[in-house]
C-alpha positions in Angstrom: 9.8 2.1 3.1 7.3 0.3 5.3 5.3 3.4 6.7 3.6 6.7 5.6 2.7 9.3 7.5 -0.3 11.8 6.4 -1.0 15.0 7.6 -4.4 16.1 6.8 -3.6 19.4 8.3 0.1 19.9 6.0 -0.4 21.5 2.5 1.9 21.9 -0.7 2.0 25.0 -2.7 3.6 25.8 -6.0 6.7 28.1 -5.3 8.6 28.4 -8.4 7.0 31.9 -9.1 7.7 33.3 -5.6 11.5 31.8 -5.5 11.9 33.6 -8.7 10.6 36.8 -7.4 13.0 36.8 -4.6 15.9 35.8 -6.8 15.4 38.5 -9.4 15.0 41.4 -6.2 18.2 40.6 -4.7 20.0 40.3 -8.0 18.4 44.1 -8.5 20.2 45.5 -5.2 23.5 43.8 -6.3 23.5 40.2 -5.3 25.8 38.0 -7.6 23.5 35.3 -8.2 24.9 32.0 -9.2 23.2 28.6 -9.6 26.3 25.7 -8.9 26.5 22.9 -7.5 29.5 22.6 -4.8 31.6 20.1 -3.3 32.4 22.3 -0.5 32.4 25.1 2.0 35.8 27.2 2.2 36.5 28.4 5.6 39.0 32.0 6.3 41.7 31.4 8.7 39.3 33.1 11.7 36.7 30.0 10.8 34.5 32.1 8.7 33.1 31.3 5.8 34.3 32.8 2.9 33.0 30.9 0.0 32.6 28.0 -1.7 34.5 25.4 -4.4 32.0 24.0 -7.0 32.4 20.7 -8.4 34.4 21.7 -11.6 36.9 23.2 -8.9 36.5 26.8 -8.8 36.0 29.1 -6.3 33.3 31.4 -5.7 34.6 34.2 -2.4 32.3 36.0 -0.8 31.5 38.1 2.3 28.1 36.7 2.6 27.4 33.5 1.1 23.7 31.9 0.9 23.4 28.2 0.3 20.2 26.3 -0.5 21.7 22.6 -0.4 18.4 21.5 1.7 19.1 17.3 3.1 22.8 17.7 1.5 24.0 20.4 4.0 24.4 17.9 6.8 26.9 15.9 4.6 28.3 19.4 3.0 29.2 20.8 6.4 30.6 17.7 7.8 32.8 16.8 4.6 33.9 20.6 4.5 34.8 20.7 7.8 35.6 17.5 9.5 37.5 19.0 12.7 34.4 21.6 14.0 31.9 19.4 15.1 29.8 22.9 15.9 28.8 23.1 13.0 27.8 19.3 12.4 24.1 19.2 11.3 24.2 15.6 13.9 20.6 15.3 14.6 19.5 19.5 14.7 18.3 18.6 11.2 15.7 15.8 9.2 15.4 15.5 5.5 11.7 15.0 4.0 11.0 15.4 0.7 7.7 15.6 -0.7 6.7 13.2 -3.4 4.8 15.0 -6.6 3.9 13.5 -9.4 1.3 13.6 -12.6 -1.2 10.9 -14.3 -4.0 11.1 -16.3 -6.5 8.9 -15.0 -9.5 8.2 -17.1 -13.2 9.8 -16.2 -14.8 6.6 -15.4 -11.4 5.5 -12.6 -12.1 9.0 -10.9 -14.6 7.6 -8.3 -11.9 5.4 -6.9 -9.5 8.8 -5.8 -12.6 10.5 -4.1 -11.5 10.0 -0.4 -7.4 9.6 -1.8 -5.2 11.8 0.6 -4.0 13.3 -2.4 -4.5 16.8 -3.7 -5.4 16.7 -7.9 -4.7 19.8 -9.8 -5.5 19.5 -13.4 -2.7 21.8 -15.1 -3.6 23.3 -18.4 -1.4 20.9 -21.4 -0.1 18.4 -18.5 -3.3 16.2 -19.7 -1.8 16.0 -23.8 2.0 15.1 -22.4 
C-alpha cells in the first residue's frame, strides 16, 4: 500500500449488539437463521435464486435467501454464474475494509497520539490481555 486516505468526517461504531438484535427478531417471526460459509449461489431453472451450496457441499433451498458475503460477492456471483454477466458485480461495487486494532501504550507515550487520526477507546479488561 503506498497511500491512505483519511476522512475526518467518516466514523466507526461498534455493531455487534445491533446485528444481534436484528438476527434474534427475524429468527422470532420464522427466519431459518444459519451462519455458513458457501461456495456458491444455486440458481432455479427461471434464473432465480433458490439457495445456496456451503463449502462442505450441502444445500441450503430457500424462497428468499439473504447473503452477507460483503468484498466476496463479486467473486461469488461471478463463480456461481459465469454465463449472466447481469449479475457480475464488474465495477458497481468496491471493497474497503476498516482496519481496528488494540495496544496498550504506556502513560508517559500518550502525548505523541494527541493529534493521531485515530479514535482510542479504552475497553474495560482489553488493558490486562
Amino acid at each position: 500500500m503506498t497511500s491512505c486516505t483519511w476522512n475526518p468526517e467518516a466514523g466507526w461504531a461498534d455493531a455487534e449488539e445491533a446485528l444481534r438484535s436484528v438476527i434474534q427478531k427475524a429468527i422470532d417471526v420464522g427466519v431459518n437463521y444459519q451462519a455458513q460459509s458457501i461456495s456458491r449461489v444455486l440458481f432455479g431453472h427461471d434464473s432465480r435464486c433458490i439457495g445456496v451450496q456451503t463449502n462442505g457441499g450441502n444445500q441450503i433451498l430457500g424462497d428468499k435467501i439473504v447473503l452477507c458475503t460483503g468484498a466476496y460477492t463479486a467473486e461469488l456471483l461471478a463463480e456461481s454464474a459465469p454465463e449472466r454477466a447481469e449479475i457480475h458485480v464488474g465495477n458497481g461495487m468496491v471493497a474497503a475494509a476498516a482496519a481496528m486494532c488494540t495496544f496498550r501504550v504506556p502513560e508517559h507515550e500518550m502525548g505523541k497520539f494527541a493529534s493521531a487520526p485515530a479514535f482510542v477507546n479504552p475497553l474495560d479488561g482489553v488493558a490486562g490481555r
